[in-house]
N, C-alpha and C positions, 0 to 999 in steps of 0.2 A: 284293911279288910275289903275284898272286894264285894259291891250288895250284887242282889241277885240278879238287877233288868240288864247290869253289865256284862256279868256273867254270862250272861242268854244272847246278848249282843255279840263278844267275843266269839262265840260256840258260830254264830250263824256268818260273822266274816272270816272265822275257817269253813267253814263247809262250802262259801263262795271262792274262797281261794282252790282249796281241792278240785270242784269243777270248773273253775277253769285254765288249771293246771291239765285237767285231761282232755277239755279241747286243745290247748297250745301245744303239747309235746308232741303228740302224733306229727303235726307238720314240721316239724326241726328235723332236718340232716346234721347225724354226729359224725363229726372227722375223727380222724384220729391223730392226735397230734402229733407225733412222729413220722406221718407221712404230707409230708406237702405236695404229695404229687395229685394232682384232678384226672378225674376220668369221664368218657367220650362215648359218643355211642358208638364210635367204631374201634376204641379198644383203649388201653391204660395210655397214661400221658409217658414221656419218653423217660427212661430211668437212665440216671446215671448212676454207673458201676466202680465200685471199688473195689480189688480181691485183695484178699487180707491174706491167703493164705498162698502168695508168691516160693513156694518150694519148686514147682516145675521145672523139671533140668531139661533144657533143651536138646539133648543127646536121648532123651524118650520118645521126642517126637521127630527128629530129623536126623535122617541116615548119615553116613558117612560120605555119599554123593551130592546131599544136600536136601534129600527129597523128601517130604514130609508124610509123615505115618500118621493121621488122625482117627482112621476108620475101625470102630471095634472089629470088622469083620474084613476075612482075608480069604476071596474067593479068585477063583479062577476070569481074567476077562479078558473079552473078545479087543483086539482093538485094527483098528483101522486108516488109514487116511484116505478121506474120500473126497471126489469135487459133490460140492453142495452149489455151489454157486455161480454162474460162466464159468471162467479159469481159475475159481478159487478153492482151495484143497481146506477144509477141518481135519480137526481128529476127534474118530467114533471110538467111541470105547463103552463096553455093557457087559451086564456077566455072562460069562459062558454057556450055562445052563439055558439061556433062552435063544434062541436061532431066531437070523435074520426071515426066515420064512416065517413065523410065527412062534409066538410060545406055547410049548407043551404041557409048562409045567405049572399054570396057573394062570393069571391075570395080565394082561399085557402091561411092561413099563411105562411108566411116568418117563417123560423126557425132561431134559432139563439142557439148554441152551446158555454156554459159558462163553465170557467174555472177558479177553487178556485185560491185563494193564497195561499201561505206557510200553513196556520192551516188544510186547508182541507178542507172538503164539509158541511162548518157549517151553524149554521143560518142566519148569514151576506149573505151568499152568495146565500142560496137559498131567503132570502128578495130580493138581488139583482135580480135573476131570479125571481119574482114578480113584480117588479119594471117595469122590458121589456116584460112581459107578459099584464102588463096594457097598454101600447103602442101597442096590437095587433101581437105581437109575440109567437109561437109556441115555449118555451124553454126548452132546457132539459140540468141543468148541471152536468156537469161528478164526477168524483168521482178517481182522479188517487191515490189516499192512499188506494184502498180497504179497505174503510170502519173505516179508522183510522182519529182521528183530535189531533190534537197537542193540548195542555196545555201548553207547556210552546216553548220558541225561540230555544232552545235545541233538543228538541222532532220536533220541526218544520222540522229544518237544517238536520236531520237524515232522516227524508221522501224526503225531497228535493233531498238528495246526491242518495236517492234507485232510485228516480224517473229518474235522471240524467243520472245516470249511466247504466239506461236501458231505453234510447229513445227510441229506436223501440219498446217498448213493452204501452210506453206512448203514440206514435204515432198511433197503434193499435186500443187503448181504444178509443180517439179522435178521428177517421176515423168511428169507430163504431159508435159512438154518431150521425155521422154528417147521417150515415146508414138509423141506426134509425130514425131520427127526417126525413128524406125521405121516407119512407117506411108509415107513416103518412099519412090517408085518406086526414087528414081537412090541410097537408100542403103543398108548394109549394118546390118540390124537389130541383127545379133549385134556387132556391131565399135563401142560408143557409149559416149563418155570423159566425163567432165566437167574443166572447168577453170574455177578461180575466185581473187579477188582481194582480199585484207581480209576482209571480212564475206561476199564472196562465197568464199572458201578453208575456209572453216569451214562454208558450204553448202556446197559441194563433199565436206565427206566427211561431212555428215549425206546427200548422196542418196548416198553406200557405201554408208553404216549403214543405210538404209530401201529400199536397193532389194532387188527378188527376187531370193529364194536362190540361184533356177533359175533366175535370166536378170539374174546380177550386172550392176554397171558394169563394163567391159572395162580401164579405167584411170580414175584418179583423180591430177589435179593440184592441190596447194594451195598457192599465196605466202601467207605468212606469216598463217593464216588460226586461228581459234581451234580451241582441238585438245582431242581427246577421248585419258586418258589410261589408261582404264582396259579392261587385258587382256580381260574379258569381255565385254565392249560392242562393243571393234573387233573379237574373234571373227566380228564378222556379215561383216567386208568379203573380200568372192570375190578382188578382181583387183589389179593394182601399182598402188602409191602413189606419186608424187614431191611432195615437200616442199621448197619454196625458203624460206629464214629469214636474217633479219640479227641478228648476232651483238649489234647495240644495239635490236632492237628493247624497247620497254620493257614493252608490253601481253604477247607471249608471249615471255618470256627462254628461252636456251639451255637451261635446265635443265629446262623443261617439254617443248622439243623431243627433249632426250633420253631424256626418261620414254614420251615418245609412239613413240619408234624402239624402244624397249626393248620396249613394247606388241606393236607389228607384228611385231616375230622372235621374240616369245614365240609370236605365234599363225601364227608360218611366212606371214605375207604378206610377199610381194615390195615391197622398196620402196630407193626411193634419196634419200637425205637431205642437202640443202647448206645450208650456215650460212655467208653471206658476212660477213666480220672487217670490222668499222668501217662498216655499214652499216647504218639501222637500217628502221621500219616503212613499208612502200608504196613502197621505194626504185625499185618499176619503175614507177609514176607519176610522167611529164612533168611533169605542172601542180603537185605539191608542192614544197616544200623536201627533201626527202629523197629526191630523182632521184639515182640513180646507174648513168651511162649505160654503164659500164662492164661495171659488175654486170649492171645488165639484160642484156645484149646475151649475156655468158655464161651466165644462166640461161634464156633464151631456146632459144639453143641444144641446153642439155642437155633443154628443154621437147620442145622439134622433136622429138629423138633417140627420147627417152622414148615420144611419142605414136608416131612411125611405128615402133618397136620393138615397140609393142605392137599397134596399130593394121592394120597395114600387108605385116607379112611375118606 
């Protein structure tokens, strides 16, 4: 039998429990246990992706010539080859509906400045620059081989090492592009992205790092492109990054992409990070071994989202 002064003792170290139960909770952060990923003031930690739902027939997204159909929308466009650069020719391509004099019919385009991979400025990749041109972008990509494409991984790796070896002169060409596509009646100077591919994704964020303080790149897109991992160096980059990476690729492993995400929310830039599981390097390149049309198609998407997120509203 419990007596009474117990009673009255029990009663009063709950009541001291309860209070201070309601100071302690308020300051606890609940996780959720199913997500281990941390988040950053400049955006979610990098997610690794797994699709489950691998049915994609690659004959939905790539023609019979090779050329890849990702774009919901299928409009008339303008295209061109122009010198942007001393002696060096791009390819302009934008929709029809808006004229090089200016646009009629609403807001002037976002530009977006593409860059080949290892082979060069071939038909993949100006398909690619049609691809973001049916999404309502002004593109023009570059051309850092003067005018050369590789045949074979050999001839590749020999323009790669010219190119390397003369950054500044690659930075040059890219600064130009970004010139050019602003100097554009029908586009919006302020609003000018880059997006690149292999050897072109590692250009893609040397023109971050070398463009104006005062008049950054608006966004930057890199597939699985060589990465720069050191906090004071990306310090220079103004605007969001997205990063598409295969979790087999062998040239940049996971763990340099997580040094590189580590980098960017050290220095509070915006960025979003995917690592597709069982996929390894070029996997959104048709004409390789390492196509995976599946992956493509969802890092596609988050592509689109990315650009008119930043681009667009």
């Amino acid at each position: 039998m419990v007596t009474q002064p117990l009673r009255y003792n029990l009663i009063v170290i709950g009541l001291s429990l309860l209070a201070l139960t309601a100071i302690i909770l308020p300051t606890i952060n609940f996780v959720n246990a199913q997500n281990s990923s941390s988040s950053t003031s400049s955006g979610s930690a990098s997610e690794l992706i797994t699709l489950t739902n691998n049915d994609t027939d690659a004959t939905n997204i790539v023609s019979s010539n090779g050329t890849l159909s990702l774009s919901n929308n299928s409009i008339p466009l303008y295209k061109e080859d122009v010198v942007y650069y001393q002696n060096t020719s791009g390819y302009l391509v934008y929709p029809q509906n808006t004229s090089s004099q200016g646009n009629d019919t609403g807001p002037n385009l976002p530009g977006i400045v593409v860059i080949h991979e290892w082979w060069g400025l071939d038909d993949h990749i100006k398909n690619m620059a049609d691809e973001l041109a049916n999404e309502g972008y002004a593109v023009l990509a570059v051309d850092l081989y003067n005018g050369k494409v590789a045949t074979s991984p050999d001839q590749a790796m020999s323009l790669v090492s010219a190119v390397r070896d003369n950054q500044n002169e690659s930075n040059s060409n890219m600064l130009a592009a970004v010139d050019y596509l602003k100097s554009l009646p029908n586009v919006d100077p302020s609003k000018i992205a880059s997006v690149g591919w292999c050897f072109g994704g590692g250009q893609a964020l040397q023109l971050a790092l070398n463009a104006n303080p005062e008049d950054p790149m608006a966004a930057t897109v890199l597939y699985y492109g060589n990465l720069v991992t050191d906090p004071q160096q990306l310090a220079k980059i103004k605007g969001p990054v997205l990063g598409i990476f295969g979790s087999e690729d062998q040239s940049i492993p996971v763990s340099e992409v997580r040094d590189f995400e580590e980098a960017l929310n050290a220095n509070n830039i915006t960025n979003s990070i995917y690592i597709y599981e069982g996929v390894g390097h070029a996997f959104a390149n048709p004409t390789g071994e390492s196509f995976a049309p599946n992956e493509l198609k969802d890092a596609w998407q988050k592509t689109i989202e990315f650009l008119s997120s930043n681009l667009k509203n």
